[in-house]
N, C-alpha and C positions, 0 to 999 in steps of 0.2 A: 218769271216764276209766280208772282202773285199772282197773275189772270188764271193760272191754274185751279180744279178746286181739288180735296180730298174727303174720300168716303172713310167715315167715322161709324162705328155700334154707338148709338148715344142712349142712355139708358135715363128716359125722361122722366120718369116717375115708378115705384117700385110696382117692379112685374110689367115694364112696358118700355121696350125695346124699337129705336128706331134707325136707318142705317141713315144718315145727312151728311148732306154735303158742307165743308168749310174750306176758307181760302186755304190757299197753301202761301204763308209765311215767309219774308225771307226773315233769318233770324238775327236780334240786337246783338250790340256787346256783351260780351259774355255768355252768351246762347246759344244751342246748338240745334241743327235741324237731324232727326237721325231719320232712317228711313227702315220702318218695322219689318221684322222680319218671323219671329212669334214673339208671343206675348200668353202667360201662365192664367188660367181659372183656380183664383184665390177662394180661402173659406171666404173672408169679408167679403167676394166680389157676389157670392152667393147670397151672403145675408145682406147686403142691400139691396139685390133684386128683389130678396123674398120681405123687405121693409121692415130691418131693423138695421137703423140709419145712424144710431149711436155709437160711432165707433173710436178708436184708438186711435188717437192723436198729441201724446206728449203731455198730458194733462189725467189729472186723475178720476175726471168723470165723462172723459170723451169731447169727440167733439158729433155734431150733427152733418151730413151730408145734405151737400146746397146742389138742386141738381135744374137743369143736367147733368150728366155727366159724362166723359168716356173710362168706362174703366181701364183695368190693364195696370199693375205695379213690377209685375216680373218679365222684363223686357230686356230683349236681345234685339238688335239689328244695327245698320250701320250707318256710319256719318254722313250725312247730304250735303250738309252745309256747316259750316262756322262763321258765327257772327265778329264783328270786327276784327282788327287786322292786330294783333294782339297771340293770336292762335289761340290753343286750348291744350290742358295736362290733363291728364287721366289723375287718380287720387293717388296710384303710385308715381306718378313724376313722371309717366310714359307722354312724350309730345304721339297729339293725335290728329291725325289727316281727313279730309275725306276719301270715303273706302275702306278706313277701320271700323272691324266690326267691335260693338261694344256690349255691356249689360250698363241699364240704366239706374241708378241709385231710387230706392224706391221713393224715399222723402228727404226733405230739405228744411234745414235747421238754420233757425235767424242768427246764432253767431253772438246776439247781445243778451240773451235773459240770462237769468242767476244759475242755471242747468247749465247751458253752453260756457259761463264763464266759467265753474268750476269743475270743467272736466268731466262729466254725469256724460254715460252712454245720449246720442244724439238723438235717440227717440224721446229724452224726458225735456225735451225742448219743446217751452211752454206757448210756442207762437208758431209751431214746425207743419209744412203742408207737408200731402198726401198725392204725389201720382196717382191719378188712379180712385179718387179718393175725395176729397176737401177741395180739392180744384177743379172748381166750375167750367164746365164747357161754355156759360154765358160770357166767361168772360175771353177776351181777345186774347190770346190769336189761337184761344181753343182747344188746343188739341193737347192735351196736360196726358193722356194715356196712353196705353199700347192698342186697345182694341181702335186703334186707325192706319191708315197706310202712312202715316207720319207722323209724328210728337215733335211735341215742342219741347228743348229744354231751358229751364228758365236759370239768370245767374244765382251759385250758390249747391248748386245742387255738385252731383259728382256720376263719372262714370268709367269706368273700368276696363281697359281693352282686353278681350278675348284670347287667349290662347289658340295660335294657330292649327295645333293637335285636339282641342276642345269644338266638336262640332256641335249647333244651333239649337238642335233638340237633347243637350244636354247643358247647355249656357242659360238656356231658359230658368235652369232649374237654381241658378247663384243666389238668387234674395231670400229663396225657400231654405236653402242650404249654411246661408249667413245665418239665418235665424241660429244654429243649432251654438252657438257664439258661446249659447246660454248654460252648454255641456263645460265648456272652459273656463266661464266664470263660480261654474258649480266645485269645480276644482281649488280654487281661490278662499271657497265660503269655506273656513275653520271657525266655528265656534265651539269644536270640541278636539279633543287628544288629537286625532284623527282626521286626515282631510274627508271632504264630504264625500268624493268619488275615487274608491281606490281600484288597482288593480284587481282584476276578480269580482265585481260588487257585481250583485243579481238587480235587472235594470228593466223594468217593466215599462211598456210604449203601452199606453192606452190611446188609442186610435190611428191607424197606421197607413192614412190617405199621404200627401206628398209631405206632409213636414214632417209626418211622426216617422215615415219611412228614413229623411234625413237625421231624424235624431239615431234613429237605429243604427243607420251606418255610420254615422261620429261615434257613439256610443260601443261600436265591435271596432273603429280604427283606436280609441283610446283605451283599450282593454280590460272591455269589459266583459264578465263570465258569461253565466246564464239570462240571455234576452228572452224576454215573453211577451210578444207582441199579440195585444188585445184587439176585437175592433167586431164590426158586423157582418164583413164582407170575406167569404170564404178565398175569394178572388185574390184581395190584399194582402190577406193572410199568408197564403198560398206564395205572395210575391215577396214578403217580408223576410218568410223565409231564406230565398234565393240572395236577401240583402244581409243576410248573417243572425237572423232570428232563430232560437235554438227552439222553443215552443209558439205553440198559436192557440187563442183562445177565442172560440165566438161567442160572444154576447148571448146571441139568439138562442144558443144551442147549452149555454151555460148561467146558472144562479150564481148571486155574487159570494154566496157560501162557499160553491164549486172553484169557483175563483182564487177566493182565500185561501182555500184549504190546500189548492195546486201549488199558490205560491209558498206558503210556508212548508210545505211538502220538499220546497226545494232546499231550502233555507233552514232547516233543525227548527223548523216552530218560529223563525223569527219574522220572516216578511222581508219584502223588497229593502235594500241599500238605496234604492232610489227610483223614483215613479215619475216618468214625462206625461202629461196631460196634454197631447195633440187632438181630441176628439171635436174637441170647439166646443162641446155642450156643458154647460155648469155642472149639469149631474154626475157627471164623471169625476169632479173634483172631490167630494165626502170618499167615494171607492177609493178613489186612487189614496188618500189619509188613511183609510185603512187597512190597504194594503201594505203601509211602510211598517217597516222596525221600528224598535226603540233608536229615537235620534236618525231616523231616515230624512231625506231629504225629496220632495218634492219639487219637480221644476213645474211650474206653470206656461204655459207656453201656446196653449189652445182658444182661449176666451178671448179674442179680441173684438168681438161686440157684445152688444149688452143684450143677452137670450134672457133672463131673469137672472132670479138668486136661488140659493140651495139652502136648506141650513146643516150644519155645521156644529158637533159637539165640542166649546173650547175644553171640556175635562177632558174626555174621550178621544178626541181628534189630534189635541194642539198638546196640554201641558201632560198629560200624563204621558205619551211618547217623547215629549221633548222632539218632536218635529222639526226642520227645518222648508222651508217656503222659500224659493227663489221665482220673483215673478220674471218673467223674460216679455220685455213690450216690444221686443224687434229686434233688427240686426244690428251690426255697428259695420262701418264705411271699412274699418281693416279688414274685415270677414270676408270681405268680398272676391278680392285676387286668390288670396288659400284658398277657400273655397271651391273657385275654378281649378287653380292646381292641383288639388286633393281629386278632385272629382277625375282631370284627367291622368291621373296617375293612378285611378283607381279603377278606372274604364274596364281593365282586363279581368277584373277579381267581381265584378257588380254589374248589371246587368242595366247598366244605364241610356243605353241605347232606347232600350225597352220602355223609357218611363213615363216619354209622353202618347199615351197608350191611344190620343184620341185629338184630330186635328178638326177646325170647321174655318170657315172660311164668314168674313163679317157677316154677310146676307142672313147667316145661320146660326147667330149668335145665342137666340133663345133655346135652340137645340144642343147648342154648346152648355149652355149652365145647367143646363137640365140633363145633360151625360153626367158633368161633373159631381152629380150628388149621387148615378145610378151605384150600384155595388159592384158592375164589371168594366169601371174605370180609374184607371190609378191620376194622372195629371194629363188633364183638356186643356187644349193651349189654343188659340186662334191665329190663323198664318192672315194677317192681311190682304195679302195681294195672290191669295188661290182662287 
């Protein structure tokens, strides 16, 4: 197996894409070889192309991307190999073969800093690598990604077997879908009479590309009233709807007055119960503050590289609303099976089939990321071996 090699998208430097060849592995203890089958075009996977290399790593000023790289974090395909004789558990306890197909956990938490030891979601893990991400293509045995015909998985990490009823172009979508964890934990946050998200609460997505569409559908499966999915693209709008959005609002076509004035038009004058920020852009975060109610609740959930800063009125924004802020820095490792379940239990009612609207094949990887930002694509996924 090692005389073999494997074609990898290695993304050498920002804005410059190359397809190379690397050995193919057999994998250590504790290691797995899977064998890609798609792999999802992230926002981050975009802002490192376009060289903002600061990104989200378990630390509160980021970390730097060392590249090469392969990217690729939301990955489905299946086991080639298992390293020592030991076997391997999926994170639910499931023994796993080769020939199970899996989704691969997107980052890997060291287990010893003060975060890991005291139970703190897995992302705030102060030493935590990044599939796709913080792990070098320079280094052996490479293949840390999805945009290749194989990845390597390294000990530590976690993976999830696939629901047999859950097909590939909809498994893709489990890390995107984890994220939304951060609608559950909003549930949790009481800091007043009232839980943060109740039955009926009017629940504004600003930006409605693949994670803000996931918030959508968490946010109408936990019952929620009136959704009003914002964004630029008539396209997604359009498709947001079909995911349980009861309004749509285009950017282009609308001033943030007209915005306001829509939502509190729904609400007796008061403003959103709760506002997701999936846009990825900093600017979206002042709107989205002013679009809450007294004591609304803000999730964060869009910024995970460092685009700049915004400013922000603490009278006007923060203490005269009495505001609530939940930043969400990623998924958590139990997200991940619900997720798949929900999704395939939800197949008949959601148009999920539909979602990964745009496949390319490695050689085409640069026309790949550059569908990914156009306005007539919901989620670009790269199939290795087309």
């Amino acid at each position: 197996m090692s005389r073999e090699l494997v074609l990898a998208a290695t993304l050498v430097q920002p804005g410059q894409y190359e397809v190379r060849e690397y050995p193919l592995p057999e994998p250590g203890p504790g290691c797995v070889l899977v064998k890609m089958e798609l792999s999802g075009i992230c926002g981050t996977d975009k802002h490192a192309y376009q060289g903002y290399i600061n990104q989200y790593a378990g630390i509160g000023d980021g970390k730097k991307i060392r590249f090469p790289i392969i990217q690729g974090h939301e990955n489905v395909g299946t086991i080639a190999a298992i390293g020592g004789s030991s076997g391997y558990t999926d994170f639910e306890g499931l023994r796993l073969a080769v020939g199970d197909r899996v989704v691969v956990g997107a980052n890997v938490s060291c287990g010893e800093c003060y975060y890991c030891r005291h139970d703190f979601p897995y992302y705030f893990c102060q030493n935590m690598t990044d599939y796709g991400n913080n792990l070098s293509a320079a280094d052996p045995p490479h293949l840390f990604g999805g945009w290749s015909q194989y990845m390597y998985i390294i000990p530590g990490s976690f993976l999830v077997r696939v629901p047999d009823d859950l097909p590939s172009e909809v498994a893709v979508l489990t890390e995107v879908m984890a994220v939304t964890v951060g609608l559950d934990r909003a549930k949790q946050m009481s800091a007043f009479p009232s839980e943060a998200f109740l039955f009926d609460d009017t629940v504004v997505v600003l930006g409605v590309g693949p994670l803000g569409m996931c918030f959508l559908m968490k946010a109408r499966m936990l019952g929620a009233g009136n959704i009003i999915a914002v964004d630029l693209s008539d396209y997604r709008l359009q498709f947001a709807k079909r995911l349980g959005a009861d309004h749509a609002l285009n950017v282009s076509q609308t001033s943030l007055a007209d915005r306001l004035d829509f939502i509190r038009s729904l609400t007796q004058g008061r403003g959103a119960d709760m506002v997701i920020e999936t846009a990825g852009v900093p600017q979206a975060v002042p709107e989205a503050l002013d679009m809450l109610r007294l004591g609304g609740l803000l999730v964060e959930a869009g910024n995970f590289s460092d685009l700049g800063e915004v400013p922000i009125s603490p009278f006007r924004h923060l203490c005269s609303k009495s505001v609530r802020i939940l930043g969400v820095g990623g998924e958590e490792p139990a997200s991940y099976g619900p997720s798949m379940r929900q999704m395939a239990r939800y197949m008949s009612n959601y148009p999920l089939r539909e979602f990964v609207s745009h496949r390319f094949p490695l050689r085409d990887v640069e026309a790949a990321v550059q569908k990914s930002v156009a306005s007539d694509s919901m989620k670009v996924a790269i199939a290795p071996w087309a």
